[in-house]
N, C-alpha and C positions, 0 to 999 in steps of 0.2 A: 663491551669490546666490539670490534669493529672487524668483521672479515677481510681476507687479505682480497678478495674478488670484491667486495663492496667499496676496499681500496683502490683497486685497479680502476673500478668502472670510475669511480669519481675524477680520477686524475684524469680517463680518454674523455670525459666529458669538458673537463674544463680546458684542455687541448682546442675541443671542437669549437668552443667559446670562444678562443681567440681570432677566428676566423670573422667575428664582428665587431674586434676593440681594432679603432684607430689608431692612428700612430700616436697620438697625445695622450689615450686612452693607457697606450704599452709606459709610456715616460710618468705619467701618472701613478701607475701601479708599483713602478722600479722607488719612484719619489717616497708612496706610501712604504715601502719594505723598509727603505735609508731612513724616513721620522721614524717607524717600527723600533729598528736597530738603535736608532739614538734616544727613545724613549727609555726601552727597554733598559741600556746600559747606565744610562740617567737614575733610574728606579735601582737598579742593582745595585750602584755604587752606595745610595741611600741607606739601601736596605744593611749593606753588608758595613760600609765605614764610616756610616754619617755620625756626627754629634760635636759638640762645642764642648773649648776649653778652655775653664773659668779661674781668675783671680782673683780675691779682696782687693778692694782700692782702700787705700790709707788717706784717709779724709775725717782729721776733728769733726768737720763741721759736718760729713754725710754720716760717717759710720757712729760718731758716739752723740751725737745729738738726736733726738727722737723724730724731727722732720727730715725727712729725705725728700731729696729734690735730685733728677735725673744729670748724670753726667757728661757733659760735652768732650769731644776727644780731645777739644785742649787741654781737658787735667793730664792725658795721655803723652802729650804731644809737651805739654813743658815738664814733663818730668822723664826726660827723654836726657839720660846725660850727653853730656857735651864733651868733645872730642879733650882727650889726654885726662881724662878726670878716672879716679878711680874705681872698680865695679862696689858695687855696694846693693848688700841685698837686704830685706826685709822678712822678719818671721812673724807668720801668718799663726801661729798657734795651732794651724787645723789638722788635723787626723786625713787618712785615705779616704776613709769613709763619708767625710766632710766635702771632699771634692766631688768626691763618683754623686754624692748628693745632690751638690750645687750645678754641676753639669747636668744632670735630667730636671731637674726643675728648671733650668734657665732654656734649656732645649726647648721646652714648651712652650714656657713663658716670653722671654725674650727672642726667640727664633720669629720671624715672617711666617705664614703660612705656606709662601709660591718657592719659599728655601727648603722647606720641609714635602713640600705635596705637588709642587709642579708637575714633576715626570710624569706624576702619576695620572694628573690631570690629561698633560700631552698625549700619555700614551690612551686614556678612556678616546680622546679626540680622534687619533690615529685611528682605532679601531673602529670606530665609527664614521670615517672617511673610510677606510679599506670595506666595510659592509655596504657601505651604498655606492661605489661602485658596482659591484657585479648584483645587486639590487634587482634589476629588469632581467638579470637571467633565473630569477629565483620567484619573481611574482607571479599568482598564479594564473595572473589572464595574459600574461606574456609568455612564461617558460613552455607552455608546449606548442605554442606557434613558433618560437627559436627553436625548439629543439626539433620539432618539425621540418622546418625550412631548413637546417644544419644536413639533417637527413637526407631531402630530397636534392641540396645540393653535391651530398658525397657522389648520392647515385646516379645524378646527373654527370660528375666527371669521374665517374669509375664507368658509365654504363659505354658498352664497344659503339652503341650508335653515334656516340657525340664525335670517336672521332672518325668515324664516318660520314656526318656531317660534315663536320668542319675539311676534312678532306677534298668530298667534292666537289664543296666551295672554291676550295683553294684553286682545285683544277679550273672550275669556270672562272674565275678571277686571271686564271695564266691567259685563258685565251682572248679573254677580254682585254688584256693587257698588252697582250701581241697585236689584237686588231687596232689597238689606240695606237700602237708604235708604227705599225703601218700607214694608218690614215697621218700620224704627224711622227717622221722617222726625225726629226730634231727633236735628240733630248739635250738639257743643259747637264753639260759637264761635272756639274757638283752634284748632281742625284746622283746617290750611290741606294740603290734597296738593301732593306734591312733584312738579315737573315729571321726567317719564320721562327717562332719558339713553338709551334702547335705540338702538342702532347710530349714535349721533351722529357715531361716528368719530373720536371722541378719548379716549375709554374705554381703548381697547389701543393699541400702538405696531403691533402687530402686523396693525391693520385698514390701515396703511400703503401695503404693498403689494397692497392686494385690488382685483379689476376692478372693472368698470361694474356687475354683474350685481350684485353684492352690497353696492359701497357709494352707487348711486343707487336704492335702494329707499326710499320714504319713511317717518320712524320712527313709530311707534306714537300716534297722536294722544291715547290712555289717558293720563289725568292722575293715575292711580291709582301708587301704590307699590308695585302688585305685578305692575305690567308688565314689570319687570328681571328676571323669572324667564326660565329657561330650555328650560322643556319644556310639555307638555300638562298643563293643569292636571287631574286625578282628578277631578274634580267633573263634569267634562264626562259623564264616562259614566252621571252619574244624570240628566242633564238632560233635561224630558223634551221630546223634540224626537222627532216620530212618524217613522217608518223613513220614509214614504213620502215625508218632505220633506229627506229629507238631499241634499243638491247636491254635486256632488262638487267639492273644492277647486279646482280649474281651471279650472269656469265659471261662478268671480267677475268681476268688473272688475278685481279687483287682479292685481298681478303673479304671474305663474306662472314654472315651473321646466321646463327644455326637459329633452329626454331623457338629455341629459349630465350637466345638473346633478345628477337623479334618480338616475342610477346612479353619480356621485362619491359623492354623501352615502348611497347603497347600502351602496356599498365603505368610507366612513368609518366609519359603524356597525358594520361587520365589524374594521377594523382596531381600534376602541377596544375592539371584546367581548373580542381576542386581547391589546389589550397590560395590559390588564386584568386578567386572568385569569395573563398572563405577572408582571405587576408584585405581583400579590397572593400570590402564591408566598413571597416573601421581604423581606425589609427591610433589605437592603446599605447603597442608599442612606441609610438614617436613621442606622444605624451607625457607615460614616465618615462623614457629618457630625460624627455626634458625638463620633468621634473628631478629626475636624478641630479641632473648637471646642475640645476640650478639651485640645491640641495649642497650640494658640495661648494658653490661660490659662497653661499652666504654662508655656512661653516666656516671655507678660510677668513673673510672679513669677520667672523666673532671672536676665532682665535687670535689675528693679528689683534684686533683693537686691544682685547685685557693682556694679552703676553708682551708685546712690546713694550710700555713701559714698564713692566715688571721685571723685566731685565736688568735695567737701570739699578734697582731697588736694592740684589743682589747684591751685597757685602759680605769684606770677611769679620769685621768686629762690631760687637753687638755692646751695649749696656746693660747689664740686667740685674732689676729691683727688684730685694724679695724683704719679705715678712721675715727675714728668718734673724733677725739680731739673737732672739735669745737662744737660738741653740748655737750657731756659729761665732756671735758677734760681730757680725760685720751685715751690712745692709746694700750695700752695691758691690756689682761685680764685675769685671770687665770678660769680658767672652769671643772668644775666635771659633770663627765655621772655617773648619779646614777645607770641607768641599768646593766652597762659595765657587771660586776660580773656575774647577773644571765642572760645575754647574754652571755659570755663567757661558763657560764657551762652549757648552753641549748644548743648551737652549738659544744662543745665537744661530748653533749649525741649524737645529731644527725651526727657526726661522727662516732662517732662508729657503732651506728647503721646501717649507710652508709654501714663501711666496712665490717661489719657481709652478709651484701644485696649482697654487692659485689665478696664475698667468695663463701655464695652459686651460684650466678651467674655464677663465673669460673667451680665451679665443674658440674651447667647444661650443658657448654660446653665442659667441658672432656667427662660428661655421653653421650650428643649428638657425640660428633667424635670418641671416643671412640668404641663404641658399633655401631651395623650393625642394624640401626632404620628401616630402608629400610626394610629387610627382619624379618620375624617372623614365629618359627618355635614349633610346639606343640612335641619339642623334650623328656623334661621331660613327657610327659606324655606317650610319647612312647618307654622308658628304662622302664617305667612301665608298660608296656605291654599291655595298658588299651586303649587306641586308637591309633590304626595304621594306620587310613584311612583319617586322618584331614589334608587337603593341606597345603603345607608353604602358607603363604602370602606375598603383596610385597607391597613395595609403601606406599601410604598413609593410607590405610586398616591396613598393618603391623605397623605402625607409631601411629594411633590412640590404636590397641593393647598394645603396649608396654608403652604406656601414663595409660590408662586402667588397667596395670597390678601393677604398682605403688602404684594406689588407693587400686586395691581389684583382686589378679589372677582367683579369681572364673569369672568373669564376663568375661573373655575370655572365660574361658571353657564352660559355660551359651551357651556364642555364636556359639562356636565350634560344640553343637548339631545342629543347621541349615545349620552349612558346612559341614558338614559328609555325605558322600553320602551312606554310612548303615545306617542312622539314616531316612534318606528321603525312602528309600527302606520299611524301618519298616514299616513308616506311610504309605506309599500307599498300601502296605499290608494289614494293618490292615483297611484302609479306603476301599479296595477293597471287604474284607474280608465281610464288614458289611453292602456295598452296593449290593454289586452282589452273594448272596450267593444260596447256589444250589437249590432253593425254586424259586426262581426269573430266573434264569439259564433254570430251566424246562421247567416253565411258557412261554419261550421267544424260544423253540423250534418248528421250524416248518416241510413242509414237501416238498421237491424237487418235479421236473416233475419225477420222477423213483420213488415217495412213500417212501425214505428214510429219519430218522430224521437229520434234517440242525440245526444248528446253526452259527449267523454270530453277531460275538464281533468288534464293530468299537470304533476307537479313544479312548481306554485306556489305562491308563501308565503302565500299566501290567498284566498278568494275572491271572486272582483269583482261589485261592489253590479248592475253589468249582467247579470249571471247569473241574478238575480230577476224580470227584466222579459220574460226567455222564457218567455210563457203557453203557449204549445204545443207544450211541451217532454214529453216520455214519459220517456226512458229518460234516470238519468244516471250519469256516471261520473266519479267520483275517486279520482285514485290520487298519491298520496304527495305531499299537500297537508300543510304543518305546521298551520296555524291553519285547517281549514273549519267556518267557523262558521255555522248554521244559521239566520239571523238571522226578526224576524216576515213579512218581504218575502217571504217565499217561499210564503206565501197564493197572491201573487200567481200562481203556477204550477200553475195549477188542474190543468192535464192531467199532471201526474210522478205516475205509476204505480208506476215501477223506478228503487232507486238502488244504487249500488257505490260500497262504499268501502274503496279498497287504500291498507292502511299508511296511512290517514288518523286524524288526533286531533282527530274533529269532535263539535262544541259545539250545540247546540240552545236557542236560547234558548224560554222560556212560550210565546210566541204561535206559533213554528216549531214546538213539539211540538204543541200540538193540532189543525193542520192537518197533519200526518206522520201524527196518532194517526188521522183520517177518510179519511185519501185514499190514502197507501200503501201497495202491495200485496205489492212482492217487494222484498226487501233482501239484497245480497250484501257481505259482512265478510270480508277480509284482512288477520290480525293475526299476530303475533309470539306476544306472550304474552295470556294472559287480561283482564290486567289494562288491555290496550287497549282492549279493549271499551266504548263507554261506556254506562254505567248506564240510559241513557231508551230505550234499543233492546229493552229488555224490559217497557216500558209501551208498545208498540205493539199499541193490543189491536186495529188493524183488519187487519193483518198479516196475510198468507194465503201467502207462503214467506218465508223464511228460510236463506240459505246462509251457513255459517257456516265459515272455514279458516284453520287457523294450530292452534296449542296448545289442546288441547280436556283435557286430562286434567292435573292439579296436579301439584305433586312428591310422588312418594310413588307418584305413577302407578296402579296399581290398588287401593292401601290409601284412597286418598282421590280418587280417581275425578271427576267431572264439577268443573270447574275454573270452571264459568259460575255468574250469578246462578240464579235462579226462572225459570220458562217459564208461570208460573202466568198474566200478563194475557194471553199471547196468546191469546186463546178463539176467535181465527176462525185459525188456522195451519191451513194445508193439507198444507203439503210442508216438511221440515226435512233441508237437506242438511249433512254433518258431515264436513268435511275435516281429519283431522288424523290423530295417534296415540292413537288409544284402545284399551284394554285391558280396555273391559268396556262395555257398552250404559249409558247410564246412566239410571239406577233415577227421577232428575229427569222424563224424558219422558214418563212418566206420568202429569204435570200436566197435559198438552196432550193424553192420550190418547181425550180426549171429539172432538175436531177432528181430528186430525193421520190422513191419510189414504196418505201417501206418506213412507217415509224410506229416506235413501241417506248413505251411510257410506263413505267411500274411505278407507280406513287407511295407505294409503302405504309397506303392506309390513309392517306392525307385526301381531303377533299378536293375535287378539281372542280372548279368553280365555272369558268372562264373559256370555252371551247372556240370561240367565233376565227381562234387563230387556223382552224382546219382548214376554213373556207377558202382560204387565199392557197393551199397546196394543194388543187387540183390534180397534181400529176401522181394523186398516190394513188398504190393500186393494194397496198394491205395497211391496217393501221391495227395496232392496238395497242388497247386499254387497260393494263390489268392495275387491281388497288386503288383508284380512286374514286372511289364510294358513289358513282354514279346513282342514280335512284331511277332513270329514265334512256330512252336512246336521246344521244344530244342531236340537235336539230343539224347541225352543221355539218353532218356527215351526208345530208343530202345534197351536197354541193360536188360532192369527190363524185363524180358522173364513171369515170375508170376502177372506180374502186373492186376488188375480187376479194378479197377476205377481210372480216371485221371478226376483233377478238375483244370481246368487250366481258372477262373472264372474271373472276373476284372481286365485284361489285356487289351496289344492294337494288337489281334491278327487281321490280317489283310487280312491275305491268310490260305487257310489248304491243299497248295500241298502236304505238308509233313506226309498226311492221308496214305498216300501210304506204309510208311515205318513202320505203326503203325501194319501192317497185319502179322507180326512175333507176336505181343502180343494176341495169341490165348484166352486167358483168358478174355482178355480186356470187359465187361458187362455194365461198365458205363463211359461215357463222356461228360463230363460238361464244356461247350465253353461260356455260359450266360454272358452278358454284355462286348464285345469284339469289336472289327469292322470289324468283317469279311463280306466281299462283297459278297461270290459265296463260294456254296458247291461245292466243286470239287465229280468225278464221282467215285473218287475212296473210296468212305463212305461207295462206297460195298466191301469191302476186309474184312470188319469189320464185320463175321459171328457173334460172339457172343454178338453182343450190344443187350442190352435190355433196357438202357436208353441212351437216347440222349436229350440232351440241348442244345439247339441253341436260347435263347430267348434273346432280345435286340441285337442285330446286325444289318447288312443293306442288310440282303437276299430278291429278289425279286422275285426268282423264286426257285423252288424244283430239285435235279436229279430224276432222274427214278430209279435210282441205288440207292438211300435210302428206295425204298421200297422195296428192294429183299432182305435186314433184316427181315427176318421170327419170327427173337426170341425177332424183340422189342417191349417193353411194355409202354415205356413212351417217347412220343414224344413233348415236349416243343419248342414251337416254337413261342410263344409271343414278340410285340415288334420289328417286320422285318415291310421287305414293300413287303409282298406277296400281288398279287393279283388273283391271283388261285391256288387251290389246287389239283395237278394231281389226275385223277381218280385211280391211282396206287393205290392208297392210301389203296383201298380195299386189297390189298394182305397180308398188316398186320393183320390178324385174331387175332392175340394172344394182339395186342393195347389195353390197359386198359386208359390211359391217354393221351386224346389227348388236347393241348394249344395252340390254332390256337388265343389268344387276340390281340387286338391291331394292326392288319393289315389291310391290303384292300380290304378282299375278300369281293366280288358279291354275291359269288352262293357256295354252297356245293354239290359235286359230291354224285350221288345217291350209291356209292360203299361204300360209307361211312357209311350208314345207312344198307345195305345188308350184307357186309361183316363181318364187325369189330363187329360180338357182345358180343362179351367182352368187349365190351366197357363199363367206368364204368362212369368216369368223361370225359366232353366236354367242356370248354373254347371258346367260338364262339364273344364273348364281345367286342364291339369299332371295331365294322369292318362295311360293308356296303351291310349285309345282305337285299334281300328284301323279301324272303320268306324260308320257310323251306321243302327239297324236301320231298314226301314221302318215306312210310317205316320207319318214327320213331320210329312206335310201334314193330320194331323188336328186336331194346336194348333193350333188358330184361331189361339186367346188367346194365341200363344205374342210378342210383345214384346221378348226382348233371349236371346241363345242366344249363351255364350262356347263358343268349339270351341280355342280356343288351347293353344299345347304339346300337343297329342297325336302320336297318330300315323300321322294320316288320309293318305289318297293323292289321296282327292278328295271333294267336298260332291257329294251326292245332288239332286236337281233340284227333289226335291218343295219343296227349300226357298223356291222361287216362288209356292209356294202359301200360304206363312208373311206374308202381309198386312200384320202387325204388326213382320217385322223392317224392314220401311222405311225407310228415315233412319238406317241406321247401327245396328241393333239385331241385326245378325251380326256380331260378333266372329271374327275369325281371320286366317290372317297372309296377305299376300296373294297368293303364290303361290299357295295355295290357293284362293282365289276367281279366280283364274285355271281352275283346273279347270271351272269351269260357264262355260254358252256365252255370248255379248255379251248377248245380250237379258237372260236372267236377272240378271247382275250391274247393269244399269240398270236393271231394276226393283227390285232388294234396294238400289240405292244412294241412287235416287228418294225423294224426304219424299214423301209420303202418308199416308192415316189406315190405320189399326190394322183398321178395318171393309173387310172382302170385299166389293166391287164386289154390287151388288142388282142382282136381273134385274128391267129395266122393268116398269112396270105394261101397256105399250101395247108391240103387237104392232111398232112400229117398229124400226129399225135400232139396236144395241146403241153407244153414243158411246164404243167403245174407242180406245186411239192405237194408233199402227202399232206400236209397241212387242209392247204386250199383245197384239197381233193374230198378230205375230209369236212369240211366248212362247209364244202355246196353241198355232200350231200344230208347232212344233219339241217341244212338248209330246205334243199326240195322235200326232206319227211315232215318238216315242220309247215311246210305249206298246204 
C-alpha cells in the first residue's frame, strides 16, 4: 500500500519534471494517454464481447465426403437469394450445445491472431513508449543531477536576491536607455517598448510556492526590453559615478534583504559554482536523452511496419475447418467476428496517432543533432547589452538549459543571476556593507607596540567600502582577503602609513596607486609564489621598507636566482626584509643600492651559497643574516666600508679567523654571532675599536681572550649559553659595560674587578652557573638595576645588596629561600618600588626625612660593620 505523503511527494515531483519536457515532449505524452485509451478500450471490448458466430455450410461435396477442401465466399455469395424469391431456411440438426462448441473452437482455430491479440499487443507497445519517455528522469546517473538542478532552479527564483538583481539591472538599463535617447533623440515611430514581465509571478510555476519576501516586491517599473535580464549589467563598471557618492545598496527606500536572505543567496552562489562545475564534467544526461528519443523512433517504425498491413487483414467473416464430422456432422463452417469493424476502426485511430508520435519523435531528433545542446550561450542577451558577464556553459548544465528554455526562457535568466560573477560582487558588497560598517570597524581598532592605531581584517571576500572612511587609520592589516581591492576612496586615509598583506590578491585601482605612491611607508607581503606579488608594489617609489616572505628564488633556484620584478622605482627604500629560500643574494639589489641602508635575510634554514651580491650595496650600514647555514664570515662583507651592525645569528659558524678582516669596517658598533658553533674567540676581536655590542651567547666558548677586553667602548657584552668556567679579571677594563650575560655557564667565582670597576653597570645575568658566593664591593653598582643570582649555589645574599638602589621593585632575582637569608628590613627595602637614584643628603642642616625602615637598615648595617 502506498502512503497518502508518498502520494503527494510523487505527484510535486513530477510537476517539477515538467519544467524540462518540451513542447513536442507535452504533445507526446497527451498522444501516449489517447493510444493508452484506445488500447485499453480495444482490450476491453475483447475481453468483455469478443467471439464468432458459426454456421454449417450445406456442401455434398465438403460436408459428406471425407476430403474437405476450404471454402471461398462464392459458396456464400451465390447462395445469397435473389430479390422477390421466397425465404427458405435449412435445418442444421444441431443442439445449443453444438454451437456454443463450434464457436470456441473456430474462435481459435479460424480467428487471425492480430483479431484476437492486437490491442493487447498495442497496449504492451504503448506502455512501453510511455516508460521510456520519462526514462532520463528515473536513471540513476541522471535523476539526482535533474532533481538537483530542479532544486537549485526553484531556489534560484524563489530566492529575494534574484529579484533584486534583476531590479537593478532594470534601473541601469533605464538610464542607459535615456542616455541612448539623448545622444540620438530620433526614434522610429513603430518602436513601441514592450511592457517588463520581471517577477509578475506567472512567468514560472515554480514562483508558486515562494513567500512574502520575494513575491510582494514591486516589479520593475523599466519599460525597457532589457529589464528581463538576469544579473548586473557590465556597463555598470564604466559608469562614471565618483567613489565618493556610491551609497550602499541598503540605504535606499527600497526593499532590502535581512541577514538570512544574504547568507541563502551566499550559499546559493556556492551551491550553483559546485553543481556547475560537477555538471560540466560530463554529458550523460544529453546521451540518454538521445538515446531515449532515438529509442522511441525506431519503436514507432517497428510498430508501423507489422500493424499496417494487419489492418487490412481484419475481416468480418471467417471459414472454418474442423475435424469434428462425427460429432456434428458437418465439417466447414462459416463464421462472423462481430468486432472486426470497431477493431478495425480503433487500430486505424491508433495508427494515426502512432504516426503523429512518431513525427514529433523525428523532429526531436533533428532539434537534438541539429542544434549545439552541448554548449549554451546568453548571447541574445548580450546584443542586448544587458549582461555581458554570464559564462557560456557546456555539457549537461548547457543541455538541461536549453530543455528549460523550451518551457519558459526566463528561468535560465532567474538562474543566470547566480552565475554572474557581478551579481556575487553586489551581494558581498552589500552583505559586507551591513556587517562590517565603520561603527564596528572603529570599535575593532587597536594600538601597536609604537602607540599607533592597527587594524587587522582576516578571512573576508572583500573589502568593505567602510574601511575607506577611517581617516586616522596608521597601521593596516590584511590577511587572506580574496578580492582586496584598493579602490580611489582610500585618499580618503590620509594617516595609513603601514600595510600587510597576508596571502591577499589585492588590486589598486589609478587613483588608489597614486595616493599609496605619496603617503606609504612600510609594506609587509605574504605570498606563496612570486607570481602573487602584484605588479604596482614595485612603482611605489615613496616606499622606505619593504618586507617581503614566501618564495623569493624561481625554479631552477640558484641558476636563475631572484624570482621578483625590478626594485628599480623604489629610490627612497630604506630597509628590505627577504623572508624566504634563497641561495644567492640577489645581483637585482643593486638597483636600490643608492638608498637601501638596512638588509635582513632569514633563509629558513636553506643554504646561501652566493654572497658576492653585498659587494655592489656599499651604502648599507646594518645587514643581516639569520638561517642560512653560513659556516664562515663571507668575505664580501668587507666591501660595505659604512657598515655599523652585522647579525649574522642562526648559523653554523664554526671559526671567527676571518675577525681579522673585519678591522677596515671602522664603524662596525654591533656584532651578533648568538646561536652559532663557534669554538674559540680568536685574539684578533681586538682590531674591533668601535664595538659596543657583542653577542656571543649559545656557542661552545670555554675560555675568553684578553684582547676582548681592550674594547674600551663596549657596552653589552652577551655571553649566555658557552662553557665558560672563568671569567678573566680583565674584565674590569670595560668601565663603560652596562650589560653584562655571563647565564648558563660554569662559572665558580666572580673576579672582584667586576664589581670595582664596571660601574656602570646596569644589568648582570650570573643565573645557572656554579656560583658559591658573591665577592665583595657589590654596593659599589650604583647603576646596578636588575641582578639574576638564580640556580646557583649560594648559601646566602651579602647585605651590601641594600645599598643597590636600583634593585627596588623586583630587580633582585632569586629564589626565595634565599632572600630569606637577609634580615626583614633589607628585604623591605629590595622589595619596595622606589627610584634607581641614592637618597641625596639635604642641602639644610635639618633632620634627614628617612622612614623607620631605612633608619633601621643603616643601623643593623653600621653593627654589622
Amino acid at each position: 500500500m502506498f502512503t497518502l505523503s508518498e502520494l503527494w511527494a510523487g505527484g510535486e515531483r513530477q510537476g517539477s519534471y515538467k519544467l524540462l519536457k518540451p513542447w513536442w515532449e507535452v504533445f507526446m505524452d497527451y498522444l501516449l494517454v489517447l493510444m493508452l485509451m484506445v488500447s485499453i478500450l480495444a482490450g476491453t471490448l475483447l475481453l468483455s464481447r469478443d467471439g464468432v458466430v458459426c454456421v454449417p455450410v450445406h456442401s455434398v461435396s465438403t460436408n459428406y465426403n471425407s476430403p474437405m477442401e476450404p471454402m471461398s465466399d462464392s459458396v456464400f455469395t451465390a447462395a445469397k437469394q435473389t430479390p422477390g424469391s421466397p425465404a427458405m431456411g435449412r435445418r442444421t440438426n444441431l443442439d445449443f450445445q453444438q454451437y456454443v462448441y463450434i464457436s470456441q473452437v473456430c474462435y481459435h482455430e479460424a480467428l487471425p491472431w492480430y483479431s484476437r491479440f492486437l490491442p493487447y499487443v498495442t497496449l504492451l507497445h504503448t506502455l512501453v513508449l510511455l516508460a521510456s519517455g520519462c526514462f532520463w528522469f528515473h536513471f540513476p546517473l541522471t535523476s539526482a543531477r535533474i532533481e538537483h538542478f530542479l532544486s537549485l532552479l526553484a531556489k534560484c527564483c524563489e530566492s529575494p536576491w534574484t529579484t533584486r538583481a534583476l531590479s537593478h539591472t532594470a534601473k541601469l538599463d533605464t538610464r542607459f536607455s535615456e542616455a541612448e535617447q539623448v545622444a540620438r533623440p530620433k526614434v522610429p515611430s513603430s518602436y513601441k517598448p514592450r511592457k517588463s514581465s520581471l517577477d509578475s509571478g506567472t512567468d514560472s510555476p515554480l514562483l508558486a510556492g515562494t513567500d512574502s519576501a520575494s513575491t510582494t516586491t514591486q516589479p520593475s517599473p523599466c519599460p525597457s526590453t532589457l529589464s528581463n535580464v538576469s544579473t548586473l549589467s557590465a556597463r555598470s563598471l564604466k559608469e562614471p559615478v565618483l567613489p565618493a557618492q556610491l551609497v550602499p545598496e541598503g540605504s535606499g527606500p527600497g526593499a532590502t534583504l535581512d541577514r538570512s536572505d544574504r547568507e541563502q543567496a551566499r550559499a546559493l552562489f556556492e551551491r550553483v559554482r559546485r553543481f556547475r562545475t560537477h555538471c560540466e564534467s560530463s554529458d550523460v544526461i544529453y546521451k540518454v536523452y538521445t538515446a531515449q528519443t532515438v529509442f522511441k523512433v525506431l519503436k514507432f517504425v517497428l510498430i508501423v511496419s507489422y500493424t499496417t498491413p494487419l489492418l487490412s487483414s481484419i475481416s468480418f467473416s471467417h471459414v472454418c475447418q474442423l475435424h469434428s464430422h462425427a460429432l456434428t456432422g458437418y465439417s466447414v463452417f462459416q463464421c462472423s467476428h462481430s468486432l472486426s469493424s470497431v477493431l478495425r476502426k480503433l487500430m486505424q485511430a491508433y495508427v494515426s496517432l502512432l504516426f503523429l508520435f512518431g513525427l514529433l519523435g523525428v523532429y526531436a531528433l533533428f532539434w537534438i543533432f541539429h542544434k549545439s545542446l552541448r554548449q549554451y550561450s546568453f548571447q541574445s542577451l548580450r546584443e542586448k547589452g544587458s549582461m555581458l558577464d554570464a559564462p557560456d556553459l557546456h555539457n549537461d548544465l548547457a543541455f538541461l538549459l536549453h530543455m528549460a528554455d523550451q518551457y519558459d526562457p526566463l528561468l535560465s535568466q532567474r538562474l543566470s543571476v547566480f552565475l554572474s560573477p557581478v551579481s556575487e560582487t553586489r551581494l558581498l558588497e552589500e552583505s559586507l556593507e551591513r556587517r562590517w560598517g565603520a561603527e564596528r570597524l572603529r570599535s575593532m581598532i587597536t594600538a601597536d607596540p609604537q602607540g599607533r592605531n592597527l587594524l587587522q581584517l582576516v578571512a573576508l571576500p572583500r573589502l568593505p567600502l567602510a574601511l575607506f572612511t577611517l581617516s586616522q587609520l596608521e597601521v593596516l592589516k590584511l590577511e587572506l582577503i580574496g578580492d582586496a581591492k584598493l579602490t580611489a576612496q582610500i585618499s580618503n586615509m590620509t594617516a595609513l602609513r603601514e600595510l600587510h598583506l597576508y596571502h591577499c590578491t589585492a588590486s589598486v585601482e589609478p587613483g588608489a596607486l597614486q595616493h599609496l605612491q605619496e603617503h606609504l611607508e612600510t609594506l609587509h607581503l605574504t605570498f606563496t609564489q612570486p607570481t602573487e606579488v602584484p605588479s604596482w608594489v614595485y612603482s611605489l617609489r615613496g616606499l622606505q621598507e619593504l618586507h617581503l616572505s614566501g618564495r623569493l628564488s624561481s625554479e631552477g633556484g640558484m641558476g636563475r636566482g631572484w624570482a621578483l620584478c625590478s626594485l628599480r622605482q623604489l629610490r627612497h627604500l630604506r630597509l628590505l626584509v627577504l623572508r624566504g629560500a634563497l641561495q644567492k643574494v640577489p645581483g637585482e639589489l643593486s638597483e636600490i643600492a643608492g638608498s637601501l641602508l638596512k638588509l635582513e635575510v632569514y633563509n629558513e634554514g636553506t643554504r646561501l651559497l652566493v654572497l658576492t651580491g653585498l659587494r655592489r650595496l656599499t651604502g648599507l650600514a646594518e645587514v643581516q643574516l639569520q638561517g642560512c647555514q653560513l659556516e664562515r664570515l663571507p668575505s664580501a662583507l668587507l666591501a660595505l666600508t659604512g657598515l655599523r651592525s652585522l647579525d649574522l645569528q642562526h648559523n653554523s659558524l664554526r671559526t671567527l679567523e676571518e675577525l681579522l678582516g673585519l678591522q677596515h669596517l671602522r664603524r662596525l658598533s654591533c656584532l651578533r654571532l648568538a646561536y652559532n658553533q663557534v669554538l674559540a674567540l680568536p685574539a684578533s676581536v681586538g682590531v674591533l675599536r668601535s664595538l659596543e655590542i657583542l653577542d656571543l651567547a649559545h656557542n661552545q666558548l670555554q675560555n675568553l681572550p684578553s684582547s676582548l677586553f681592550t674594547l674600551r667602548r663596549l657596552r653589552r657584552l652577551l655571553l649566555a649559553g658557552n662553557l665558560l668556567e672563568d671569567l678573566p679579571s680583565e674584565v674590569g677594563a670595560l668601565t663603560l659595560l652596562s650589560e653584562l650575560d655571563l647565564s648558563a655557564n660554569r662559572l665558580e667565582r666572580l673576579p672582584k674587578e667586576l664589581f670595582g670597576s664596571c660601574v656602570e653597570l646596569r644589568s648582570l645575568n650570573v643565573s645557572n652557573n656554579s656560583l658559591g658566593s658573591l665577592p665583595a664591593g657589590l654596593c659599589g653598582l650604583t647603576q646596578l638595576s636588575r641582578l639574576d643570582l638564580r640556580g646557583n649555589s649560594l648559601e646566602e645574599l651579602p647585605l651590601e645588596l641594600g645599598c643597590c638602589f636600583g634593585l627596588r621593585g623586583g630587580g633582585l632575582l632569586a629564589e626565595n629561600w634565599l632572600m630569606h637569608t637577609l634580615p626583614r628590613q633589607v628585604r623591605d627595602v629590595l622589595q619596595q618600588a622606589g627610584s634607581s637614584e641614592p637618597p641625596s643628603r639635604p642641602s639644610s642642616d635639618c633632620f634627614p626625612a628617612f622612614s623607620t625602615a631605612q633608619w633601621s637598615f643603616h643601623s643593623a648595617l653600621e653593627s654589622r660593620i
